[in-house]
C-alpha positions in Angstrom: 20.9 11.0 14.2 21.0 11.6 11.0 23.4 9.0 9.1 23.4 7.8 5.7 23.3 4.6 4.2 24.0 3.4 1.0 23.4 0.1 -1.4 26.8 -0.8 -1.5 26.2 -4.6 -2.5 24.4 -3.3 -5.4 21.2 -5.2 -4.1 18.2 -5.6 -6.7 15.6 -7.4 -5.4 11.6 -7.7 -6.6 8.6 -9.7 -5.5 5.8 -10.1 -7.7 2.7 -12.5 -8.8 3.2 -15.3 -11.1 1.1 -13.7 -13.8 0.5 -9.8 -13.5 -1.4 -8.4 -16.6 -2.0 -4.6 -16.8 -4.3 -2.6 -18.9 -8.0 -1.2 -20.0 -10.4 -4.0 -20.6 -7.8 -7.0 -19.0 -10.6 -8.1 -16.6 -11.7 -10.2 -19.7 -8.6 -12.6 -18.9 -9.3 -13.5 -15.8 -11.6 -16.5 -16.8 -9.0 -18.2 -18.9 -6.6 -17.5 -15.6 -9.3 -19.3 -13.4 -9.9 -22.0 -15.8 -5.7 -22.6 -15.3 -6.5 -23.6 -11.4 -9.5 -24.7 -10.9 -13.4 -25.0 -11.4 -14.6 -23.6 -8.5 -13.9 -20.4 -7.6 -14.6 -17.8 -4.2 -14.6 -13.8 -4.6 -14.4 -11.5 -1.8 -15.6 -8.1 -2.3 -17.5 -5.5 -0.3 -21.2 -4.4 -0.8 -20.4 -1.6 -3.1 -18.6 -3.5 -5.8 -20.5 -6.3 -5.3 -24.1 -4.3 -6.7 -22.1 -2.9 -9.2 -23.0 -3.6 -13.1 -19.5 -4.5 -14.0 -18.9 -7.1 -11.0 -22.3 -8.9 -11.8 -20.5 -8.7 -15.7 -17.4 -10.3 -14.2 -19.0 -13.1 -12.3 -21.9 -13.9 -15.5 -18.2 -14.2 -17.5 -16.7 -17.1 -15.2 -20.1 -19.3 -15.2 -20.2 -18.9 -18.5 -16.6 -20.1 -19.1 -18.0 -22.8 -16.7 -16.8 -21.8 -13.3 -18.8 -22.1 -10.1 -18.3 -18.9 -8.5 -19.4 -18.3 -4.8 -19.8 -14.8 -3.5 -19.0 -12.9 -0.4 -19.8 -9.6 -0.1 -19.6 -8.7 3.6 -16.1 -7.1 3.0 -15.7 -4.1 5.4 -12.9 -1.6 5.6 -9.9 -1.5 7.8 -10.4 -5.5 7.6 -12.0 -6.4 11.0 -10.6 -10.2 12.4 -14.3 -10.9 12.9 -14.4 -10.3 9.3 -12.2 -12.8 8.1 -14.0 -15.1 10.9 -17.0 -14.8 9.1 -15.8 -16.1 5.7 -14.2 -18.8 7.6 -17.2 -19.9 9.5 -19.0 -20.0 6.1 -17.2 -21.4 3.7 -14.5 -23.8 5.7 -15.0 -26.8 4.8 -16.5 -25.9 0.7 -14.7 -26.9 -2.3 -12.7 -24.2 -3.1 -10.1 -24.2 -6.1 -8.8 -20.8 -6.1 -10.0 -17.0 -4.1 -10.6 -14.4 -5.8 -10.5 -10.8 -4.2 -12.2 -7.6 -5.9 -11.7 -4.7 -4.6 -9.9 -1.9 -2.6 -6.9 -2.8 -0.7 -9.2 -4.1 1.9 -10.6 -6.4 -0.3 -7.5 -8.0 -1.8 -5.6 -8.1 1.9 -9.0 -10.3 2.6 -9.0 -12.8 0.0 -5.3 -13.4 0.7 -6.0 -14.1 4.2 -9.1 -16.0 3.3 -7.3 -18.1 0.5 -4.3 -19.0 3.6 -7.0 -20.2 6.1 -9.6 -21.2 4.0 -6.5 -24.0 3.1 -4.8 -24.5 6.4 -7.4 -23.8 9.2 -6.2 -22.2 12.2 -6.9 -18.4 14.0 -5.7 -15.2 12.1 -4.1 -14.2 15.3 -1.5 -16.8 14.9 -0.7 -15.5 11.7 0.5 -12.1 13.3 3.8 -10.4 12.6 6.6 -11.7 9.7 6.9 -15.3 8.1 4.5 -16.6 10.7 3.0 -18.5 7.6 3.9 -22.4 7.9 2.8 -22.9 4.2 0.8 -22.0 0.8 -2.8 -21.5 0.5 -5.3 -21.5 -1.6 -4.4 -19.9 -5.4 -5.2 -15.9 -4.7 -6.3 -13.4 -7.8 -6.3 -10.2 -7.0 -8.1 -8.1 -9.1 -7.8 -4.0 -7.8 -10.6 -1.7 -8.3 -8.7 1.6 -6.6 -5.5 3.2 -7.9 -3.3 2.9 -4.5 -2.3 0.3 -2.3 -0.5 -1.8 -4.5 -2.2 -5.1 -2.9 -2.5 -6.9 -5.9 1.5 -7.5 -5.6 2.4 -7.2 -1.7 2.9 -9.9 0.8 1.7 -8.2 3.3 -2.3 -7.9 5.0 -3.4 -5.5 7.9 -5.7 -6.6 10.0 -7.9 -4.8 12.7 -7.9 -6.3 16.0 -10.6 -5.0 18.3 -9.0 -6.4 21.1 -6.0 -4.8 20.9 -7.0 -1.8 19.8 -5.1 -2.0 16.8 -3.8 -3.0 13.0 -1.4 -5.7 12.6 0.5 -6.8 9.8 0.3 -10.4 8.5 3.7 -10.6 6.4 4.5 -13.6 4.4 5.8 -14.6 1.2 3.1 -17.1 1.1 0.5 -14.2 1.0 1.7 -13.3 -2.7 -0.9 -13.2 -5.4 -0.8 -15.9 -7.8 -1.9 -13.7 -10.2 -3.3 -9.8 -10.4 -5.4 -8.7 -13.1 -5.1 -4.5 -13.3 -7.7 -3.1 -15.5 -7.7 1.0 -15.1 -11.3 0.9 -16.2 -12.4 -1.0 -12.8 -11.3 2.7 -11.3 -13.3 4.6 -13.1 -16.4 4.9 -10.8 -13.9 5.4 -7.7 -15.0 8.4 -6.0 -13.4 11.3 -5.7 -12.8 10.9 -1.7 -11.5 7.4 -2.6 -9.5 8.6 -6.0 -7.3 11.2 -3.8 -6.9 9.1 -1.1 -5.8 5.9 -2.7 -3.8 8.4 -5.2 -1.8 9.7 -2.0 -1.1 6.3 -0.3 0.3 5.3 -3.8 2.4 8.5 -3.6 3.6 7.3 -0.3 4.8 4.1 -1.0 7.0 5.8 -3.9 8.4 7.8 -1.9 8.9 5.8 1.6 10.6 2.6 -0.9 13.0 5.2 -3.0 14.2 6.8 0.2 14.2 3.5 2.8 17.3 2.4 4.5 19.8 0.6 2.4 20.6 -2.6 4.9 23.2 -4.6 2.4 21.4 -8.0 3.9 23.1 -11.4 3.7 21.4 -14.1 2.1 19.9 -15.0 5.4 18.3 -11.8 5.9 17.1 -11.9 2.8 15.3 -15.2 3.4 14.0 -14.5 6.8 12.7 -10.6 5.7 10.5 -9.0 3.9 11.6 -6.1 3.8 15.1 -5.9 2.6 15.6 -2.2 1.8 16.4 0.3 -0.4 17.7 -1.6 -3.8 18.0 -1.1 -7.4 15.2 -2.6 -8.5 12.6 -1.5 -6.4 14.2 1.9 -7.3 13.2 1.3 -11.2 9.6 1.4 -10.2 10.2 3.5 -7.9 11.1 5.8 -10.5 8.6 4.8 -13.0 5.4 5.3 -10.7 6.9 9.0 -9.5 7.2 10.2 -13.4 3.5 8.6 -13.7 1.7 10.5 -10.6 3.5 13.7 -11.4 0.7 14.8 -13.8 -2.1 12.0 -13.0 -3.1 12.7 -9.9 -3.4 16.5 -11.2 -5.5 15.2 -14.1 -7.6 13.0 -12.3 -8.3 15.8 -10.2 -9.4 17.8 -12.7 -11.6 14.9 -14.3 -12.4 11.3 -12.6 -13.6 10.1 -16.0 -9.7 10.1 -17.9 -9.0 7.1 -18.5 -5.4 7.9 -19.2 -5.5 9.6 -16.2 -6.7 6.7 -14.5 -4.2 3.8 -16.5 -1.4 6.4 -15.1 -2.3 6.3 -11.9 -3.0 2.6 -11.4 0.1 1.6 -13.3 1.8 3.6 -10.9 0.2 2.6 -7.9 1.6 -0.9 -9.2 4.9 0.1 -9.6 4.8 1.6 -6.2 3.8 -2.2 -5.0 6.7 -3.9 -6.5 9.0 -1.0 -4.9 7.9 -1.5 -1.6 7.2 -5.3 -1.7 10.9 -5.3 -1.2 11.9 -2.1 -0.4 9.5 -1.6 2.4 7.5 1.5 3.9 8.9 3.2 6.9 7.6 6.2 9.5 4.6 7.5 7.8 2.8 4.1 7.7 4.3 3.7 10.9 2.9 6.7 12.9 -0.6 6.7 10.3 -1.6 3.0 12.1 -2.3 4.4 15.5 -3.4 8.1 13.9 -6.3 6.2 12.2 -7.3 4.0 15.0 -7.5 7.2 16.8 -9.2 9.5 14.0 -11.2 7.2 12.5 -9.5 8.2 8.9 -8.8 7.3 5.9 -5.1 5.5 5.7 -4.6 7.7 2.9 -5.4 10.8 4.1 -3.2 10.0 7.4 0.4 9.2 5.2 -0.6 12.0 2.8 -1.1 14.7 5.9 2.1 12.9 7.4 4.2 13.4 4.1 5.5 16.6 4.6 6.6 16.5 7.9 8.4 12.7 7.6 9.7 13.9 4.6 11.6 16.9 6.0 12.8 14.8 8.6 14.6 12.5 6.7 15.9 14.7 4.2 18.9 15.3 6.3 19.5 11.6 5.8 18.4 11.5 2.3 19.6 14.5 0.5 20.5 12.9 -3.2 17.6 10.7 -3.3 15.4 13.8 -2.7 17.1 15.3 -5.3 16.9 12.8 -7.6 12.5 13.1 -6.9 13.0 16.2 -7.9 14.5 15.4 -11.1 12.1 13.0 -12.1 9.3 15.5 -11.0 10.8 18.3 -13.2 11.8 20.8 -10.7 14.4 22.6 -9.2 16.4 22.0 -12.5 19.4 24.1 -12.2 20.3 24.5 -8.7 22.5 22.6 -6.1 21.5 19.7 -4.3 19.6 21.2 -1.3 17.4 23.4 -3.4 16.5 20.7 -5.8 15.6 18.0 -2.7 13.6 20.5 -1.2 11.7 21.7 -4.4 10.5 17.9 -4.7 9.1 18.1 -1.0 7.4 20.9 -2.5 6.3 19.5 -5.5 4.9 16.5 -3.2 2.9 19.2 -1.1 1.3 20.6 -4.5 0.7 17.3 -5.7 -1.6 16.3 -2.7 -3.2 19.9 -2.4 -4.4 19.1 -5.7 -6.2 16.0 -4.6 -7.6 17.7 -1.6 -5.3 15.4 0.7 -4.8 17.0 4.3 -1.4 18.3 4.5 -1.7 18.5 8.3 -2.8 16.5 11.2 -5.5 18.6 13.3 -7.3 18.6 9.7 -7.4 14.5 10.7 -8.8 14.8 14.3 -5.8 14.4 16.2 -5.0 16.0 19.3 -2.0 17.0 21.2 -3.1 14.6 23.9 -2.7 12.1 21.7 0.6 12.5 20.6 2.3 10.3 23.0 0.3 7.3 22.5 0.7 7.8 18.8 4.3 7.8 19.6 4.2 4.9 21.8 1.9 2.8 19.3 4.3 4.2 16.0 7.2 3.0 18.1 6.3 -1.1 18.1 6.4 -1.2 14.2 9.7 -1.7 14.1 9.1 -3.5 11.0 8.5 -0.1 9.8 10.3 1.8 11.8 13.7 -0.1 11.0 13.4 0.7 7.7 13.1 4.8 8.4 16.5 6.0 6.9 16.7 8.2 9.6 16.7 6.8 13.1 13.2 7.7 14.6 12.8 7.8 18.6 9.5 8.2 20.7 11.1 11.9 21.5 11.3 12.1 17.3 7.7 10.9 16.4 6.8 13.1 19.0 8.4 16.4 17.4 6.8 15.1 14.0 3.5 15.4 15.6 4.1 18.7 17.0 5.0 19.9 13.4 2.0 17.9 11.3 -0.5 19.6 14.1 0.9 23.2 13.9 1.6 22.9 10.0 4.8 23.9 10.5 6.4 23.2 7.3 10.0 24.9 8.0 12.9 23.0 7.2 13.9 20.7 10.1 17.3 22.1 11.7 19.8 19.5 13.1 
């Protein structure tokens, strides 16, 4: 099924931190936006950034503006529960004033866990699913060190839970940053492995918020959702952060070290936050959760090698907006509506070629006995899957696998 929906309450909706401040050299604000909570401050990071030169320069800067800064470094990837049980076990109970998270997306979905039970006790687990937050936290800065995920503004954290054998969201207004600081030149050292795949995830959330399901809520939706759908505002960024990655991925590519490259790419990764912090994601980050549970890879890589083959499925269901990509890409200028929306599927493809980015899923690991569980597992985030603005089915994900594995990029046929 393939039918359309359209804002017709002319929705605009955004989400954001209380004080966002963007560009090269901007980690030098963040004492003076410490000082403004609190004395006593906790940062979460991983091992890499935390024997890094410019994160022992960021923590020397707070103690000397007088801040007591605690450290922990024991971040790991995919955010593990027993993770965010160990920060609990070691620092519940110590005076606290505000959590600061630098990092990767894993990082910053950590400290705003951390900064929630650090404040109000209790298991993560009971945290699970949307608005299952009874209150505010600790203050939360998030300070990003990859161009991608858009963290810094979400409300959302996903956790890995061993025991069920999978990643849950955690989605709550109360998880909102009170502040991100976004310095490109904290992205500078990002590997290339890291670069492309943050770069595609960014790309992703571009494209899943500018194409989502327009859902016209009432006000009550509104308050009792995250995820509202496609709207004019969340399209402006939308916008913004497309023009941006058009030619900074391919430059970064080319050279790690541009810094405009780099302040491209992270302002758009922003934008793509505040698109889908309303907005939402939809199939690829729906089917990519159980993909990378089974593949062990990169959540990047995973909606990246998913892109073309979601993409085409939708398009049927979101013709103009595809079109409208491939305006603000620069292709397809000139021709009707159907060659123009495909041309920006195209230019997508091209765009993560350049990166290196799979653009099929047997380059991931997966198998075609896998694909049912996949479907199965894609099939319970219907938080995700709701906001798909075609209708997906286990039969659907199903075919989408089939097509990712073989690399069959033809044009899906109703």
């Amino acid at each position: 099924m393939s039918t359309r929906t359209t804002n017709d309450i002319g929705l605009g909706l955004l989400r954001q931190p209380k004080h966002l401040a963007f560009g090269p050299g901007q980690r030098a604000q963040l004492p003076h936006l410490v000082r403004g909570i609190g004395g006593r401050a906790l940062i979460c990071t991983d091992e890499r950034m935390a024997s890094s030169e410019v994160f022992a320069e960021i923590v020397a800067a707070l103690r000397d503006s007088g801040v007591a800064v605690e450290v922990f470094d024991g971040v790991e990837a995919e955010l593990p529960r027993d993770n965010l049980l160990g920060v609990v076990d070691r620092f519940s109970g110590s005076p606290v004033d505000v959590v600061i998270g630098v990092g990767g997306g894993s990082c910053l979905d950590f400290a705003k866990v951390a900064a929630i039970l650090l404040a109000r006790g209790g298991d993560v687990r009971d945290l699970y699913g949307e608005n299952r937050v009874a209150g505010p936290g600790l203050p939360m800065i998030a300070v990003p060190t990859t161009g991608g995920t858009g963290a810094e503004i979400t409300c959302i954290s996903v956790v890995y839970d061993a025991d069920l054998g999978m990643k849950v969201g955690i989605a709550s207004p109360y998880l909102e940053a009170h502040a991100a600081v976004v310095d490109p030149e904290l992205t500078i050292s990002c590997p290339r492995g890291l670069t492309a795949a943050t770069g595609a995830d960014a790309l992703s959330h571009l494209i899943e918020s500018f194409t989502a399901r327009a859902k016209n809520p009432g006000t009550d939706h509104i308050e009792q959702h995250l995820y509202v759908g496609k709207n004019l505002l969340a399209d402006v960024y939308a916008r913004q952060g497309l023009g941006l990655l058009n030619t900074s991925l391919e430059r970064l590519a080319a050279d790690l070290t541009d810094l405009g490259a780099r302040s491209d790419t992270m302002l758009a990764a922003m934008s793509a936050g505040m698109a889908i912090n309303t907005a939402g994601t939809a199939a690829a980050h729906a089917i990519q959760s159980p993909i990378g549970a089974l593949t062990h890879t990169a959540h990047g890589f995973g909606v990246g090698a998913l892109l073309p083959y979601v993409m085409r499925y939708n398009l049927p269901a979101r013709e103009p907006e595809f079109a409208e990509i491939a305006d603000v890409l620069g292709v397809g200028t000139g021709a009707d509506q159907v060659a123009r929306a495909r041309a920006a599927i195209v230019r997508v493809e091209e765009i993560l070629a350049a990166l290196d980015v799979p653009l099929n899923l047997r380059d991931l690991g997966l198998r075609p006995e896998h694909f049912e569980v996949v479907a199965e597992q894609a099939m319970k985030a219907t938080r995700l899957t709701a906001n798909n603005p075609r209708e997906l089915t286990h039969d659907s994900v199903v075919e989408i696998l089939k097509r990712g594995y073989a690399d069959d990029r033809s044009w899906w046929d109703l």
